[in-house]
C-alpha positions in Angstrom: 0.0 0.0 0.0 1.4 3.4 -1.0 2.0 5.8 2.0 0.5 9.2 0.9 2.1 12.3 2.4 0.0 15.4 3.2 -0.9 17.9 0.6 1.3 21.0 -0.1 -0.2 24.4 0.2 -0.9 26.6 -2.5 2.3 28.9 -0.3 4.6 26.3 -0.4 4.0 25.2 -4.7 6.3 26.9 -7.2 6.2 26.8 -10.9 8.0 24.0 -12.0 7.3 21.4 -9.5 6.3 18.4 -10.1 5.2 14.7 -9.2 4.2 11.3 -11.0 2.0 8.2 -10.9 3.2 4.7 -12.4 0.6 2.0 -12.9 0.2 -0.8 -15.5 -3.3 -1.3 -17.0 -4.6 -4.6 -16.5 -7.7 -6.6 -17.6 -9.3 -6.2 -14.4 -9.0 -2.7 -14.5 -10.8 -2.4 -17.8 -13.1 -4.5 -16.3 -13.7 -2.3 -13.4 -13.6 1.0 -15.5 -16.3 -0.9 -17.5 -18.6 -1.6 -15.0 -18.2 1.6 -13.3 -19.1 4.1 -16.5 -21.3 1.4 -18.9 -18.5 2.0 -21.6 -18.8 -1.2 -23.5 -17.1 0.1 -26.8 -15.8 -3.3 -28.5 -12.6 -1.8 -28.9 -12.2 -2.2 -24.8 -14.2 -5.7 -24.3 -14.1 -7.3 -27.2 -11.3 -9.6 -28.3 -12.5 -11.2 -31.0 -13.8 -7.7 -32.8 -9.9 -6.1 -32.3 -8.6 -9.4 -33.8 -10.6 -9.2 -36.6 -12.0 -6.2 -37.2 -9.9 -3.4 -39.5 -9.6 -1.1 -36.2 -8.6 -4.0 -33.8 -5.8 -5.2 -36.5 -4.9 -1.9 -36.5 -4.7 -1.9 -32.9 -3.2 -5.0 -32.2 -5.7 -6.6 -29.8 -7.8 -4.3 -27.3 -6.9 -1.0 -25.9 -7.6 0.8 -22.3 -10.2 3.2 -22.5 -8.7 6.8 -22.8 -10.3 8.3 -19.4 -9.1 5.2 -18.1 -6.2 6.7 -18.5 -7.2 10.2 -18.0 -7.8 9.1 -14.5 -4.5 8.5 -13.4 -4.3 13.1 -13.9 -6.5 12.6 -10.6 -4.2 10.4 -8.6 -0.9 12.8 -9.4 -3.4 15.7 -8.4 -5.3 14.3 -5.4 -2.8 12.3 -3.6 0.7 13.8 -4.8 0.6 17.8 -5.8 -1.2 19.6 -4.4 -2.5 16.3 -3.2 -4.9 16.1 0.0 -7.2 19.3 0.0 -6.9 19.7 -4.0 -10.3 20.2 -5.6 -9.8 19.4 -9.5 -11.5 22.5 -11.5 -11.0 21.2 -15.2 -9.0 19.1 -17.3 -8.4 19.2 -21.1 -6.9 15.6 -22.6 -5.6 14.5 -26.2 -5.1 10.9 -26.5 -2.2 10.7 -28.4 -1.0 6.8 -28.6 -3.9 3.9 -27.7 -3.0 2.3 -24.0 -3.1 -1.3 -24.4 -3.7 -3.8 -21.6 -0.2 -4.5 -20.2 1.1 -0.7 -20.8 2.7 0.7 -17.9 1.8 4.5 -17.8 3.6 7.5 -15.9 1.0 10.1 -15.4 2.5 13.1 -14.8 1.6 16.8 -13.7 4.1 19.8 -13.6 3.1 23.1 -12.2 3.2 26.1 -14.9 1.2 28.9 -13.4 0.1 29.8 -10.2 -3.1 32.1 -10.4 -4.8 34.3 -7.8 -7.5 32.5 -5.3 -5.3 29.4 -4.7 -5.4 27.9 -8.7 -3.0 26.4 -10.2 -2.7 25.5 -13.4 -0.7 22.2 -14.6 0.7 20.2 -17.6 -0.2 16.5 -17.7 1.5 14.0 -19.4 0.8 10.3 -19.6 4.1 8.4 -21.1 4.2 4.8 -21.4 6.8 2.0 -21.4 8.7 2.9 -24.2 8.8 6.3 -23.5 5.9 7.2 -25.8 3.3 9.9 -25.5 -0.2 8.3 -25.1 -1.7 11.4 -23.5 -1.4 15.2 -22.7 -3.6 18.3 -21.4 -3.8 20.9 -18.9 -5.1 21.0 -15.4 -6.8 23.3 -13.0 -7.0 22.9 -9.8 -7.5 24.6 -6.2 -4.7 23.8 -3.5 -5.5 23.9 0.3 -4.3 27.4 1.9 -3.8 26.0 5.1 -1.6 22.9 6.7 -4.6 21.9 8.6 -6.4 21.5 5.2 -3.7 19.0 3.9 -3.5 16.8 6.7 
């Protein structure tokens, strides 16, 4: 189980820090992420369609879905910087590479701009295992303005 440290207050962020999450997708997270949101897009559940179909052979079997992936923005975010006490505001995303199941992904979130009212703005990366670019946007959030608030 990963140990997670107490937020950081919008006083003690600069521009330029920064902080990452590492997970591999697996089935039973598709699974999950299926069962949860109703998505069941063939390209996600269906082996036999992204063996044969012309998508899936482009593919190469089945993919993650992309806010599957999107998601991991909200681990870096809520449990790493700011972390605890962060309240997401918006998120833009462009999927850039398909995740397939057995990707490892490094979601990532660096700190660009600090704004007035405790925002911050953020650039999030997702890179996989080979060092690719599978997905990329831009994060608002609002960071706790007291200790008491990250604990």
């Amino acid at each position: 189980m990963a140990t997670v440290r107490r937020g950081f207050t919008y006083a003690e962020i600069n521009v330029g820090d920064a902080a990452t999450f590492t997970k591999t997708i697996t089935e039973s997270d598709v699974q999950a992420y299926t069962g949860i949101t109703g998505d069941f897009n063939a390209a996600h559940v269906d082996d036999v369609y992204m063996h044969t179909s012309r998508l899936g052979l482009k593919m190469q079997g089945r993919i993650a879905h992309g806010m599957l992936t999107a998601g991991l923005f909200s681990t870096v975010l809520g449990n790493y910087l700011p972390g605890k006490g962060t309240l997401y505001l918006s998120q833009t995303c462009v999927f850039r590479r398909p995740v397939k199941l057995g990707d490892t992904v490094t979601a990532r979130g660096e700190v660009v701009e600090k704004l007035e009212k405790n925002k911050i703005r953020l650039k999030m990366t997702g890179m996989n295992q080979r060092g690719e670019l599978v997905i990329e946007g831009e994060a608002l959030v609002t960071a706790a303005d007291s200790i008491e608030d990250t604990m």
